[in-house]
MIMARMI-869722 format. One record per atom (N, C-alpha, C): x, y, z. Coordinates in steps of 0.001 Angstrom, whole numbers, plus 500000, padded with zeros to 6 digits. Layout:
# residues N
XYZ ...
# end
This chain:
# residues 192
036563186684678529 036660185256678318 035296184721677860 035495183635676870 034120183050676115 033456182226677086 033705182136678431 032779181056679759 031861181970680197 032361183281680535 031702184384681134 030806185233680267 030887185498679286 030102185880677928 028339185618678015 027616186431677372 026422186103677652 026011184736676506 026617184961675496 026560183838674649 026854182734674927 028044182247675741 028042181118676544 026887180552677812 026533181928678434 025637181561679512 024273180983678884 023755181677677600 022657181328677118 022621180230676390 023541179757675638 023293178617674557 023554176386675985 024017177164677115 023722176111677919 022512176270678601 021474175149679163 020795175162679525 020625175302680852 019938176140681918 020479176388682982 020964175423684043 019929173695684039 020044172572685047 021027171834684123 021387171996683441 022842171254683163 024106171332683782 024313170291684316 025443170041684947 026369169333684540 027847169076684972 028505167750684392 028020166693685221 027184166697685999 026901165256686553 025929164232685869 025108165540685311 023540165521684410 024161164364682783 025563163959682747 025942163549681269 025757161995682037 026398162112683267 026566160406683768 024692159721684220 023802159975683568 022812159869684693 022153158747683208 021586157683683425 020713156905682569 020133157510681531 020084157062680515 018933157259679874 017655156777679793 016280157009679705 015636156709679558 015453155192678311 014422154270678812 014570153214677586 014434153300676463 014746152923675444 014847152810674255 012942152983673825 012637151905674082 011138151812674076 009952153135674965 010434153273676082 009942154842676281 010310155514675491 011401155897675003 011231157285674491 010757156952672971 010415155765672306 009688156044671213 007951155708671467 007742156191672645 006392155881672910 005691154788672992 006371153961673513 006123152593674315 005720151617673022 006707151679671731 006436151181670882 006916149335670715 006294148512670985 006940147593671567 007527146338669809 007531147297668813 008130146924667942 009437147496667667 009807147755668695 011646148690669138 011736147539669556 013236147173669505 013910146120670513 015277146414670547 015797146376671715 017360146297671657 018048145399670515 019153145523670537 019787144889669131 019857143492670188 020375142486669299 020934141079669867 022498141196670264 023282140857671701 024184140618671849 025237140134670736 026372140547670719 027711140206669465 027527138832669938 027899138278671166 027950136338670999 026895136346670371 025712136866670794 024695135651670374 024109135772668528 024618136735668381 024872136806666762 025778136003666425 026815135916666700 027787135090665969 028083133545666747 027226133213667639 027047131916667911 025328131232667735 024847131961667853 023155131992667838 022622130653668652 023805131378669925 022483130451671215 022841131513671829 022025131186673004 022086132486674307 023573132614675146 023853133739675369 024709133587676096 024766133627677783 025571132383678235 025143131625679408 026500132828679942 025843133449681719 026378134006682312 027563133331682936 028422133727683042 029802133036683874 029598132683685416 029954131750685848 029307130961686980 030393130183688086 031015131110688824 031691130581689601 031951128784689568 033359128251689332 032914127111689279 034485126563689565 034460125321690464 035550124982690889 035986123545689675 035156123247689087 035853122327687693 036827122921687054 036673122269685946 037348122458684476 037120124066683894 038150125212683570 037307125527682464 037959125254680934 037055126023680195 037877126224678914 039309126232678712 039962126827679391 041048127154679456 041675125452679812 041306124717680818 042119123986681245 041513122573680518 040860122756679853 040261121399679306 040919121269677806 041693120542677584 042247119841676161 041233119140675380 041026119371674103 040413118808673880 041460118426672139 041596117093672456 042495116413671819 042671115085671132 043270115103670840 042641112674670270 042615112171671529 042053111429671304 041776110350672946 042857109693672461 043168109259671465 044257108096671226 045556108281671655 046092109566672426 047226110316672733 047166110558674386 046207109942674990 046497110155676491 047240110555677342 048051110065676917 049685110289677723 050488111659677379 050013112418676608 050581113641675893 050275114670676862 051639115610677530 051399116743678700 050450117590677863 050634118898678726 049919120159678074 050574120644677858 052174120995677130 053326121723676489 053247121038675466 053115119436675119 052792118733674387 051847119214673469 050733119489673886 049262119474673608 049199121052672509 049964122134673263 049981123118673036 050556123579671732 052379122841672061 052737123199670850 052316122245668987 051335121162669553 050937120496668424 049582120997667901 048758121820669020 047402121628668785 047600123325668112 048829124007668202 049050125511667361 049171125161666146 049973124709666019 050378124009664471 049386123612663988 048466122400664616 047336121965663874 046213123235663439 045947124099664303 045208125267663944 045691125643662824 046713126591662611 047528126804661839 047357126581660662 047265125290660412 047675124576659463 046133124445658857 044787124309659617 043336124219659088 043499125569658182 044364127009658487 043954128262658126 044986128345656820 045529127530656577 046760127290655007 045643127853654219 046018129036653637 045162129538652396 045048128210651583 043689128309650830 043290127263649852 044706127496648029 045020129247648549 046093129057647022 047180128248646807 047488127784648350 048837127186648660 048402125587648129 049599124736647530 048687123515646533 049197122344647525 048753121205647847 047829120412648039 049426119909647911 049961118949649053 051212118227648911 051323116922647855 051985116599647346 052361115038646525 053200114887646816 053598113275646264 055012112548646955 055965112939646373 056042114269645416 057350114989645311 058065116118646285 057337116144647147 057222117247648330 058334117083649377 059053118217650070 059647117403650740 058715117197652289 057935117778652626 056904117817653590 056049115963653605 056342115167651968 055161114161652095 056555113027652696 057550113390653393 058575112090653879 057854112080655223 056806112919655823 056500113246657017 055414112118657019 054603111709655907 053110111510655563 053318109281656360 054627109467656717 054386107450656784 054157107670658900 054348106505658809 054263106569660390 055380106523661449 055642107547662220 056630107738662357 057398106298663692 056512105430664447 056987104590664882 057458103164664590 056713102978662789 057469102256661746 059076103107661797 059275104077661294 060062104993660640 061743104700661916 060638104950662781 061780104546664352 062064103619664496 062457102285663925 062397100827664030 063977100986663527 063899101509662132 065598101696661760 066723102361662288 065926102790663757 067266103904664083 067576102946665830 068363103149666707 068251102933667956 067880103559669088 067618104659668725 066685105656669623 065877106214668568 064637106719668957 063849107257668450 063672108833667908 064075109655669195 064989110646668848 066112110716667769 066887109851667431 067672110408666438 067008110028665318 065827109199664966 065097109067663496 064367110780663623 063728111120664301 063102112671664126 064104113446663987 066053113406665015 066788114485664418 066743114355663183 067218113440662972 067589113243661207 066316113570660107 065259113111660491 064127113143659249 063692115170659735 063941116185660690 063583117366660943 064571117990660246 065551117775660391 066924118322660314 067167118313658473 067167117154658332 067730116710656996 066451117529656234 065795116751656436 064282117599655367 063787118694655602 063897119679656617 063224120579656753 064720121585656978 065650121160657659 066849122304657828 067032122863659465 067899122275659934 067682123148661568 068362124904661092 068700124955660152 069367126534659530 068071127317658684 067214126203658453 066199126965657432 065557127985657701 065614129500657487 065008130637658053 062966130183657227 062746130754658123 060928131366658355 060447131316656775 061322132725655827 061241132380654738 061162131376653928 062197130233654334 062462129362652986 061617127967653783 061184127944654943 059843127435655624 058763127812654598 058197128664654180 057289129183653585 056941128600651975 058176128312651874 058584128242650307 057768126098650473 058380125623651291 058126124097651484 056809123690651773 055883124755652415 054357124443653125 053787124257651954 052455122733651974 051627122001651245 050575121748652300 049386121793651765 048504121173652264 048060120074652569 047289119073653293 046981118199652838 047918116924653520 047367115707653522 048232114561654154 049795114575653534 050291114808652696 051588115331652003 052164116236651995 051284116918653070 052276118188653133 051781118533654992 051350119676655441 051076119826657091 050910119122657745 049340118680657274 048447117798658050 049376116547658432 049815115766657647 050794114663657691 051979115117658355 052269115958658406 053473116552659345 053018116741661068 052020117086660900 051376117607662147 051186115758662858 050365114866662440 050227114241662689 051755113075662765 052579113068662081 053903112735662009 054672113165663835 054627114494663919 055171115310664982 054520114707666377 053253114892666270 051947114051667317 052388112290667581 052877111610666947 052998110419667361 054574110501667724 055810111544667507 056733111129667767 056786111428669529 055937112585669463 055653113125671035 054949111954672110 053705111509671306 052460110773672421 052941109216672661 053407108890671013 054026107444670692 055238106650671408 056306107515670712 057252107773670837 058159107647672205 057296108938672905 057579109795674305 059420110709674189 059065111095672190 060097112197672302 060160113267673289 060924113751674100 061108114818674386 060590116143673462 059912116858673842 059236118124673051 060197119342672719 061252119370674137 062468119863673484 062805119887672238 062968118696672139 063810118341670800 063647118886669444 061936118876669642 061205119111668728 060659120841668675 060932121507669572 060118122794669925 060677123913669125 061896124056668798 062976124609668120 062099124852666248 061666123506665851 061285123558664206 060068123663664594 058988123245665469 058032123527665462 057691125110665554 058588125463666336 058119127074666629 058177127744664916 059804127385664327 059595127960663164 059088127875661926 057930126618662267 056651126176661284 055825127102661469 055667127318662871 054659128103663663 055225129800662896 056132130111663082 055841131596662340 055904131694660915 056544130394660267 056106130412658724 054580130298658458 053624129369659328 052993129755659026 051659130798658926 052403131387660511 051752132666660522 051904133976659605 052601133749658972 052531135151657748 052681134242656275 051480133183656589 051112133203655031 049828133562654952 
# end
């Protein structure tokens, strides 16, 4: 067997052990002879944020996670609220620049007026959003033909996004109602 072999015994060194792999290395700067123009590299945050990065700190506040950060003008808006508008709005900043820029031939720019004017003609408010989601966008419309309708721009997302945001905060639509087309904005516009 090649363990027992003299060629195996010789080409390892005799104080090598497997314990000898887990043990420190010496510093970077020792072993090039205390050259103090060596430096460790810079942390990934602090390259790609270029401030220091602050250690995590036990803390009974807010964190990231639980802090919205949202229009003040929408107060009243839950965090299911918050969530499924503030995806979309992301979303919608990342619309490739090839995709063109909505006009009032669009069907996305019926979104662009205000939607609690818009609610004045109906008797619930809810049925002006069934009708203006439904009719213009399609409760049948697959992901695909979603894709085909996305515009940029106050005439097209952005104006939608913000359209959707006042029927929720304004309004006080039910998010239900609305969660169904939002979701499938949400994967149209994840695979553009």
């Amino acid at each position: 067997m090649h363990t027992s072999s003299k060629n195996h015994r010789t080409s390892i060194p005799p104080k090598t052990t497997i314990l000898s792999f887990f043990t420190k290395k010496t510093d970077q700067a020792e072993s090039s002879g205390g050259n103090p123009t060596v430096q460790n590299p810079p942390s990934l945050l602090n390259t790609l944020y270029n401030h220091p990065v602050v250690p995590q700190v036990e803390s009974h506040g807010p964190t990231i996670m639980d802090v919205n950060v949202h229009d003040s003008s929408s107060p009243d808006q839950s965090p299911a609220e918050f969530s499924m508008i503030e995806k979309l709005r992301l979303l919608t900043s990342r619309i490739p620049p090839k995709i063109p820029l909505g006009t009032v031939d669009d069907i996305l720019a019926h979104f662009a007026g205000d939607a609690v004017v818009q609610a004045r003609e109906f008797d619930d408010p809810r049925q002006m959003a069934e009708a203006k989601l439904n009719g213009l966008i399609g409760c049948r419309a697959s992901v695909g033909e979603l894709t085909k309708i996305i515009r940029r721009g106050p005439l097209g997302m952005d104006g939608l996004c913000d359209w959707l945001e006042a029927c929720l905060s304004k309004l006080k639509i039910d998010p239900a109602l609305l969660e169904g087309n939002i979701s499938r904005l949400v994967r149209a516009l994840e695979i553009m």
